[in-house]
C-alpha positions as CSV (number, residue, x, y, z in Angstrom):
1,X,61.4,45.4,152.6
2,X,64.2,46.0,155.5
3,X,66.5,43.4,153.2
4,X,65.9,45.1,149.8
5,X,66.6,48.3,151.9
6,X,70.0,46.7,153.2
7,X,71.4,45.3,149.7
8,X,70.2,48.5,147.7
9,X,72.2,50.1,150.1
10,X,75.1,48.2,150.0
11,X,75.2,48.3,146.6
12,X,75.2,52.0,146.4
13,X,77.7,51.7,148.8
14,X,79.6,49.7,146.7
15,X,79.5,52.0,143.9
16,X,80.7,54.9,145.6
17,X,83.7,52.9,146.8
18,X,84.3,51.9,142.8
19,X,84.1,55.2,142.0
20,X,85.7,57.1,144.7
21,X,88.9,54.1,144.4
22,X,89.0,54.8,140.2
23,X,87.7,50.9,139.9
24,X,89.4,49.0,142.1
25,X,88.8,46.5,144.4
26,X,90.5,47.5,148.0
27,X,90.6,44.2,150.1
28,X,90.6,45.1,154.0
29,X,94.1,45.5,155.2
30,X,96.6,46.4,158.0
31,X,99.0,49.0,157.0
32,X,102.6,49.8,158.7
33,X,102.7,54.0,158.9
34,X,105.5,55.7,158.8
35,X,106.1,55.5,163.0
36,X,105.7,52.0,163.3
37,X,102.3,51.6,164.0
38,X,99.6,49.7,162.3
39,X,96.4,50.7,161.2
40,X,93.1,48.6,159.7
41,X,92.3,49.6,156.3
42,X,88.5,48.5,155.9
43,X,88.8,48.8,152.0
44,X,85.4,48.2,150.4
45,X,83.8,46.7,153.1
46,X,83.4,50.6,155.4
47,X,81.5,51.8,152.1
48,X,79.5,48.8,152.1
49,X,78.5,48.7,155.8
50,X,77.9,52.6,155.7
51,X,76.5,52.2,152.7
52,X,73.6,49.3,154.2
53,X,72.7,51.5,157.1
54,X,72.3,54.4,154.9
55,X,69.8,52.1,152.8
56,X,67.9,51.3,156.2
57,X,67.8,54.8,157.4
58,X,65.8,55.7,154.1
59,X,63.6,52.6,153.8
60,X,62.1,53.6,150.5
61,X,62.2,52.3,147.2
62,X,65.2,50.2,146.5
63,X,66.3,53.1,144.3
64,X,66.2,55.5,147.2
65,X,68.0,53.1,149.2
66,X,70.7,53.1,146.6
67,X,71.2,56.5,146.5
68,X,71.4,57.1,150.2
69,X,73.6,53.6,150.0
70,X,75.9,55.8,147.8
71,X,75.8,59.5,149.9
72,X,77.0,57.4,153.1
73,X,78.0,59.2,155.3
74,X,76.7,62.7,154.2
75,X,73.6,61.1,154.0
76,X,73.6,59.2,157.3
77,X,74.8,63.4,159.1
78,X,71.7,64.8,157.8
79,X,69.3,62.4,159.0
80,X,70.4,62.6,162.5
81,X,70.5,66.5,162.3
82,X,66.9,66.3,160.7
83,X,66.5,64.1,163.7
84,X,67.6,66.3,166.1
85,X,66.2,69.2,165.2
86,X,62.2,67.2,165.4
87,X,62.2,66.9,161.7
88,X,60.6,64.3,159.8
């Protein structure tokens, strides 16, 4: 179940980084900024990884997993304030 939970999040994950990027495929990258410096662009792969750990934070139904998969990040700040607080 942990695995379904994984790959329905990551796929909701995926999703959201389809969405959010209007359908395209960001590859990981470094960028130059204007000062000089570089920086790591993750691309599609931050949505994914957030979006797995979302999916195994909710452990239910695939679907569930998807959804939280797609939240991310709001999803992953509400369970640890739900945490905190002693709510389950």
């Amino acid at each position: 179940m942990i695995v379904f939970s994984l790959m329905a999040g990551a796929f909701g994950g995926l999703i959201r980084s389809l969405v959010s990027d209007k359908g395209l495929l960001l590859l990981p990258a470094i960028l130059l900024n204007p000062d000089g410096t570089k920086s790591l662009s993750l691309g599609l792969v931050g949505p994914i990884l957030i979006g797995a750990f979302a999916g195994l934070i909710a452990q239910g139904t695939p679907i569930i997993a998807a959804l939280a998969g797609y939240a991310g990040t709001d999803f992953i700040e509400n369970a640890v304030d739900l945490f905190l607080k002693g709510e389950k």
